[in-house]
Residue frames relative to the residue before (quaternion, step in Angstrom):
aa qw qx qy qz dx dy dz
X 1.0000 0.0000 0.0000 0.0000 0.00 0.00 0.00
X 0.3025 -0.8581 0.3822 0.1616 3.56 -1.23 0.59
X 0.1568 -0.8430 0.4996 0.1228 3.07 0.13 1.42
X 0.3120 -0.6614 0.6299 0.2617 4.18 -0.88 1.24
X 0.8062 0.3010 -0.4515 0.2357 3.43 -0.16 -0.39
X 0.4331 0.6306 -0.5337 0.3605 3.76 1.05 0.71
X 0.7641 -0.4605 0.2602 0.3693 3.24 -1.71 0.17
X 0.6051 0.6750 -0.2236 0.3581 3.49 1.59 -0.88
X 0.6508 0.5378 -0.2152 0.4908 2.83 1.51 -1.47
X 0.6618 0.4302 -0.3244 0.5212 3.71 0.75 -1.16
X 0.5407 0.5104 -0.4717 0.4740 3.89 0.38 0.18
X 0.7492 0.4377 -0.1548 0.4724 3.21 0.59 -1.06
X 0.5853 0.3449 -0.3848 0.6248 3.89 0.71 -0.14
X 0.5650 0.4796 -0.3935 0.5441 4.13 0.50 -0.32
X 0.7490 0.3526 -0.3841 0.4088 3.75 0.22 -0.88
X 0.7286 0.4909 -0.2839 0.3841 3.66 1.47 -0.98
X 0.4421 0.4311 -0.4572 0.6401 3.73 1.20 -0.27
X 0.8343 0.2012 -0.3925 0.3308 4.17 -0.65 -0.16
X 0.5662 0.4284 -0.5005 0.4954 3.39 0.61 0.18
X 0.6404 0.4653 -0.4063 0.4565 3.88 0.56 -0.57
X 0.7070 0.3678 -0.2305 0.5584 3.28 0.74 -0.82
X 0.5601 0.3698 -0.5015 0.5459 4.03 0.51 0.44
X 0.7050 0.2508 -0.4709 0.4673 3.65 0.05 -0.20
X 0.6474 0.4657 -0.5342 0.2804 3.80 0.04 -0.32
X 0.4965 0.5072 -0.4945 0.5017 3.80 1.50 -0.42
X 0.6909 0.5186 -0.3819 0.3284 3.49 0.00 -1.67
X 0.5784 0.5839 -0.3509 0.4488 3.77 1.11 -0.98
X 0.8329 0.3710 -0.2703 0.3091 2.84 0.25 -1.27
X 0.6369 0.4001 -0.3828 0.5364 3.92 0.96 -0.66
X 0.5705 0.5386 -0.5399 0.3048 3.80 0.39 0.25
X 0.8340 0.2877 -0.1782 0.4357 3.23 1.37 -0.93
X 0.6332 0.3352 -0.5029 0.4835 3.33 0.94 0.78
X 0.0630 -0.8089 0.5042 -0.2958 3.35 0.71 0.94
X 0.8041 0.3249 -0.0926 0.4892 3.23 0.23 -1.90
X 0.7269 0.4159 -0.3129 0.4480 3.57 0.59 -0.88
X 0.5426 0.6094 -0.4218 0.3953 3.67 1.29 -0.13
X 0.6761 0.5152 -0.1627 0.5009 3.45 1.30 -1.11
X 0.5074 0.4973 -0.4747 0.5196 3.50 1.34 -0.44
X 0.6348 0.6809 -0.2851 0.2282 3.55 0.78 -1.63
X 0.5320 0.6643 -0.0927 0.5168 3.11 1.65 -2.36
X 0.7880 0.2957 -0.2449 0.4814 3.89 0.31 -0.94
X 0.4690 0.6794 -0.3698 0.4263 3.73 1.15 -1.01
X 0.8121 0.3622 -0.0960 0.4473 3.38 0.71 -1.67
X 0.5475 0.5760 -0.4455 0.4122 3.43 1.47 -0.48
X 0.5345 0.6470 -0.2378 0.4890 3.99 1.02 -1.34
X 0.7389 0.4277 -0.2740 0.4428 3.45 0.40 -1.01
X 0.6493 0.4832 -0.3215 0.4915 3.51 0.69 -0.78
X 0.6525 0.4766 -0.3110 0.5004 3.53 0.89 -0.76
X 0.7553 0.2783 -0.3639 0.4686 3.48 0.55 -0.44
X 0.3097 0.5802 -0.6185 0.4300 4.12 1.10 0.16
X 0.8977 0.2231 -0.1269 0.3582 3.45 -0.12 -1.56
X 0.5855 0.3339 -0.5531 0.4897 3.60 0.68 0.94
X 0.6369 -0.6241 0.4055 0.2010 3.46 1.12 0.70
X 0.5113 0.4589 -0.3912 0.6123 3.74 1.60 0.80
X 0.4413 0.6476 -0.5146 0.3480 3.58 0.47 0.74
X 0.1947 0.8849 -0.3900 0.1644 3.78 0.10 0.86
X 0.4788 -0.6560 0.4175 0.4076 3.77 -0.17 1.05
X 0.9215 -0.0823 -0.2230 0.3071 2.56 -2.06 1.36
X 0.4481 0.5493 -0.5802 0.4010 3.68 0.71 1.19
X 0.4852 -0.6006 0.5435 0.3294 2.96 -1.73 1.12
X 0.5562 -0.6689 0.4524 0.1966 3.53 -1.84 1.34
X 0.6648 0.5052 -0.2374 0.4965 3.34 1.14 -1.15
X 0.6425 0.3653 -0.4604 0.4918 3.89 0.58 -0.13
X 0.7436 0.3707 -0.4224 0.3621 3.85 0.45 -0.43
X 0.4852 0.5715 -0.5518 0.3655 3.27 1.12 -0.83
X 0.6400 0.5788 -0.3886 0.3230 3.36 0.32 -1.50
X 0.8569 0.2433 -0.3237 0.3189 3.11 -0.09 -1.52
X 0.6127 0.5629 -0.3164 0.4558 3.90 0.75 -1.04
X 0.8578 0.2769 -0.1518 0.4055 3.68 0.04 -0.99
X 0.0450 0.8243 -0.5638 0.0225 3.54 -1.21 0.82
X 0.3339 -0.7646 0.5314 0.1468 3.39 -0.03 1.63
X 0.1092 0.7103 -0.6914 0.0746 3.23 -1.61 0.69
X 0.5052 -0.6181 0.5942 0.0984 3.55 -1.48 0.71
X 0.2509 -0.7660 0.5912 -0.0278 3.01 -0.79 1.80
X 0.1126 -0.5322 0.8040 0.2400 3.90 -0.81 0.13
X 0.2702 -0.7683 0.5788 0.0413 3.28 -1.33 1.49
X 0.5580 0.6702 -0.3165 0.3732 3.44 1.45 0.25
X 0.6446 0.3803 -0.0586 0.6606 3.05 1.86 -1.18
X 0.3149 -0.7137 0.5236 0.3425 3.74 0.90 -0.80
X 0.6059 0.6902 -0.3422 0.1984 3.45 1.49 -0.16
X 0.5262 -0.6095 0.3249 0.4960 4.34 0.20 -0.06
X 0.0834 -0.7374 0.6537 0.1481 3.64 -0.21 0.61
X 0.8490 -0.3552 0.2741 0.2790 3.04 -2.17 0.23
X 0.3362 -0.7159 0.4434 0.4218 3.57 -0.49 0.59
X 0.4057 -0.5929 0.6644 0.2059 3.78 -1.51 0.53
X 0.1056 -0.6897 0.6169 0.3641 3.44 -1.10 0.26
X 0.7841 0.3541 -0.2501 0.4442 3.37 -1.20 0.35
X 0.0632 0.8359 -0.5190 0.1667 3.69 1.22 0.82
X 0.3244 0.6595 -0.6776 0.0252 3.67 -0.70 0.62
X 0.6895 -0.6152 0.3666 0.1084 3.15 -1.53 1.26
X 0.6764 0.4886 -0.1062 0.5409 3.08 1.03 -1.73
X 0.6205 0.5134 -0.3318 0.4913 3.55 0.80 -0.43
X 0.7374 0.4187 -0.2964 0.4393 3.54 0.81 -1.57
X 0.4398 0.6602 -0.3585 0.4921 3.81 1.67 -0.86
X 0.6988 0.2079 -0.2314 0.6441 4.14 -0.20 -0.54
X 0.6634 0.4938 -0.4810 0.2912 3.66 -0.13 0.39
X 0.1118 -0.8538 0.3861 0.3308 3.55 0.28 0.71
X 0.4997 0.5509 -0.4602 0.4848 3.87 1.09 0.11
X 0.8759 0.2252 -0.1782 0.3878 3.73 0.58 0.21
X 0.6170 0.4524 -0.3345 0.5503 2.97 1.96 0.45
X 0.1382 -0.6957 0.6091 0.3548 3.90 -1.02 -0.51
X 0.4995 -0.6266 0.5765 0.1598 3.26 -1.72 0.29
X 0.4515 -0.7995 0.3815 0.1067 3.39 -0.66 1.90
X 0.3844 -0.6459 0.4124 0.5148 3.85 -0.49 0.58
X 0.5094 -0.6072 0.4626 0.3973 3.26 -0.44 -0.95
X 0.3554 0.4639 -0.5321 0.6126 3.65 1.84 0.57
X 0.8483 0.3429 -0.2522 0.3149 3.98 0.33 -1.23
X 0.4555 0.6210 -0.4203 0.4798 3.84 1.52 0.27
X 0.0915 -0.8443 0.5257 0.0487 3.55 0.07 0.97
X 0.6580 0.4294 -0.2229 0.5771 3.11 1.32 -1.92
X 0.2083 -0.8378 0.4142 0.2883 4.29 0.37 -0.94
X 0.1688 0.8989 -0.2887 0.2832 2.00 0.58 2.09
X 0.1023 -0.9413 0.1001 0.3059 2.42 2.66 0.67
X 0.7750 0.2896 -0.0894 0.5546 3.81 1.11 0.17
X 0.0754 0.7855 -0.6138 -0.0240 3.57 -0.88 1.19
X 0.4914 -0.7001 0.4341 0.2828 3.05 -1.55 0.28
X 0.5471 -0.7305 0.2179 0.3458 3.34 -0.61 1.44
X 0.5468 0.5799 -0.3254 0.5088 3.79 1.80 -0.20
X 0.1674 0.5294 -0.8199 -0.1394 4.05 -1.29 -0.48
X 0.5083 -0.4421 0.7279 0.1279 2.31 -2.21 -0.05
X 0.3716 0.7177 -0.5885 -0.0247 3.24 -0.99 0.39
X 0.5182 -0.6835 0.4301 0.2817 3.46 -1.87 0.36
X 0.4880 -0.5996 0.6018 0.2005 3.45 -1.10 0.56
X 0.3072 0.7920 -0.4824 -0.2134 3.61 -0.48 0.34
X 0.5228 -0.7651 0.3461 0.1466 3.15 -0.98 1.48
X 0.3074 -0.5793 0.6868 0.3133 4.31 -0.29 0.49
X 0.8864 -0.1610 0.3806 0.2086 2.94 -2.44 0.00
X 0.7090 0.5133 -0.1125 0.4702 3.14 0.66 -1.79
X 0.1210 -0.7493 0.5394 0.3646 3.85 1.28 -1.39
X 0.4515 0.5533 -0.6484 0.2637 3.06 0.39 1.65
X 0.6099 -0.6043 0.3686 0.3563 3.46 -0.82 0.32
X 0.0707 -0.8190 0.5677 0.0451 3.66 -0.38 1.55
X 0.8887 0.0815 -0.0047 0.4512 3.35 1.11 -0.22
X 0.3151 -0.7775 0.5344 0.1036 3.75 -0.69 0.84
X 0.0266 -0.8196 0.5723 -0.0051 3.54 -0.75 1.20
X 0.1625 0.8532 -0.4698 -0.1581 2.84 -0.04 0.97
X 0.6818 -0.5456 0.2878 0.3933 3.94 -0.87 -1.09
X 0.0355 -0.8127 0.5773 0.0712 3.43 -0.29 0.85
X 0.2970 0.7728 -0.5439 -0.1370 3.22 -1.61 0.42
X 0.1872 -0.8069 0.5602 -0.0103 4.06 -0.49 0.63
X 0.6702 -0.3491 0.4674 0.4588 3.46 -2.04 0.66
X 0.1306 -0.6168 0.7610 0.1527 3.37 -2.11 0.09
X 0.5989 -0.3831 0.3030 0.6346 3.45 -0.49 -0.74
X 0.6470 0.5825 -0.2442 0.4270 3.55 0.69 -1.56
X 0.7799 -0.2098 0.3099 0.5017 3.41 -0.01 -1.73
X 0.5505 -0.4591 0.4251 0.5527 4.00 -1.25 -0.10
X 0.0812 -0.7360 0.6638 0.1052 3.13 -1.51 0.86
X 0.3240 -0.7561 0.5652 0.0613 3.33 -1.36 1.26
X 0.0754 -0.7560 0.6476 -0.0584 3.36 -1.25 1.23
X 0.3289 -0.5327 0.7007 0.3422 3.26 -2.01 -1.05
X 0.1372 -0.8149 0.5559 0.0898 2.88 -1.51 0.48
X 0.1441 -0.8662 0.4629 0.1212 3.65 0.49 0.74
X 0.0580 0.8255 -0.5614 -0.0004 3.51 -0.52 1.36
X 0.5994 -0.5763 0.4262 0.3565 3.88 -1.44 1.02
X 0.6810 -0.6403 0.2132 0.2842 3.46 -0.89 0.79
X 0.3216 0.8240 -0.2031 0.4198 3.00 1.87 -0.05
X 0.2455 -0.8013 0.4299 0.3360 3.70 1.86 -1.20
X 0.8086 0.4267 -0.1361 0.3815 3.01 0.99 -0.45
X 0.5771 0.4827 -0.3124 0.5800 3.86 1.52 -0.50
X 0.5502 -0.5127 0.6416 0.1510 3.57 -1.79 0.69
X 0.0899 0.8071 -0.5750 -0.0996 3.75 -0.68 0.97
X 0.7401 -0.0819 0.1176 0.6570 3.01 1.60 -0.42
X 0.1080 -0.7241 0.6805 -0.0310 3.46 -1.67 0.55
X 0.4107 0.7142 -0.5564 0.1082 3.24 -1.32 0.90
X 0.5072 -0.6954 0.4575 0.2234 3.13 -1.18 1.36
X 0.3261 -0.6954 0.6392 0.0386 3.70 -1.52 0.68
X 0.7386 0.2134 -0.0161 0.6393 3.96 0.75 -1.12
X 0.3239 0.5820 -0.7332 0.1371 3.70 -1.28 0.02
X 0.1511 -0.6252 0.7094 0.2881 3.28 -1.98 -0.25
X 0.3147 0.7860 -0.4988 0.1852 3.57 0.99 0.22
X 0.6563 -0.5173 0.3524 0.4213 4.19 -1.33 0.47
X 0.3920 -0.5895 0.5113 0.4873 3.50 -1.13 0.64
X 0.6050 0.5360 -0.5286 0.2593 3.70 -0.21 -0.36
X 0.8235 0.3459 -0.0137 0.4495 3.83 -0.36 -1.32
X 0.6888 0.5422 -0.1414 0.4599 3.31 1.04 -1.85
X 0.7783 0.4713 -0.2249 0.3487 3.36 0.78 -1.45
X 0.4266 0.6934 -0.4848 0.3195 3.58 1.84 -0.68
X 0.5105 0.6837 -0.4397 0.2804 3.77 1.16 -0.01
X 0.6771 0.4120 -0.2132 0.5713 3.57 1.40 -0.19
X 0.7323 0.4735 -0.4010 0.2805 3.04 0.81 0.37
X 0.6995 -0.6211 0.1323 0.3276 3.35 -1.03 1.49
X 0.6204 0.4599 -0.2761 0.5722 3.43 1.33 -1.10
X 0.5194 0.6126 -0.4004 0.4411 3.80 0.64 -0.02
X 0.7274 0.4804 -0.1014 0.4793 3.52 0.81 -1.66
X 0.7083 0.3953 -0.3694 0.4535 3.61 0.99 -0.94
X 0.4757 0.6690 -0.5190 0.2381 3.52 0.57 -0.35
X 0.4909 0.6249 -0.2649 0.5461 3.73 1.65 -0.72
X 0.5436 0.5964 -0.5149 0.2894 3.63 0.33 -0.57
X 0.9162 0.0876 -0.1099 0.3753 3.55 -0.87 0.14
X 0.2366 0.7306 -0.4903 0.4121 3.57 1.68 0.55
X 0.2028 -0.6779 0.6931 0.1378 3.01 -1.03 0.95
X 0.5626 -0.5434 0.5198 0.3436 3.28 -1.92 1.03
């Protein structure tokens, strides 16, 4: 007979409440999964259009991204466009050593002791579809952790249109002055 208020029993109501409650977590991150990754890209576009400076209340992201912006793969050895990849992720190709290289330490400014031999970057395209601007991806040590941004430069290659960060793990106080706007413009018209 089972008696609940013994030691056996109270093990057993503990093992059933966490196993019921592990699958209802495990459930749940399996199926928002997808809408996280919709979320992840949703937010990835937006930043890219903040810093090419086509971010504008109550417009829909996915039609401008589309039309204005056109992502492409750089080989950063040659400077030349390699094949697109679907499902490019940097950070992934970056800890791979078959797809990354290792930085001296004169050329590791940000220390990041390892890049990946691919970026990404965006084309942005005017009215006309000519390229007014290049966005590309920047990212480097802080104190805390590596923070990851854009950088939107004038077609020139060489002028600052913009900059903004998306990921860090840095303090809100000091660290966080990284989102702010008057912070970021100071970059405007720096040359690289």
């Amino acid at each position: 007979m089972f008696k609940k208020d013994s030691f056996a029993g109270t093990i057993l109501v503990i093992l059933l409440v966490s196993l019921v409650c592990s699958i209802i977590v495990a459930g749940s991150a399996v199926s928002l999964k997808p809408k996280q990754e919709e979320q992840k890209l949703l937010d990835k576009q937006k930043n890219i259009l903040s810093v090419a400076g086509l971010l504008k209340p109550g417009i829909n992201i996915n039609e401008v991204y589309a039309k204005n912006i056109e992502p492409r793969l750089v080989d950063l050895s040659s400077g030349s466009y390699a094949p697109e990849q679907a499902g490019f992720d940097a950070s992934a190709k970056e800890k791979n050593p078959k797809t990354s290289t290792v930085l001296a330490p004169a050329d590791d400014l940000a220390k990041i002791r390892r890049r990946a031999n691919l970026a990404e970057i965006y084309l942005v395209k005017n009215d006309q579809g000519q390229v007014d601007k290049i966005v590309l991806p920047i990212y480097g040590s802080g104190l805390w952790s590596v923070m990851y941004g854009f950088m939107a430069v004038q077609p020139d290659g060489n002028t600052i249109d913009g900059i903004t960060y998306y990921q860090h793990g840095e303090t809100p106080g000091l660290g966080g002055e990284i989102e702010n706007p008057s912070w970021q413009a100071q970059f405007v018209g720096k040359k690289i």
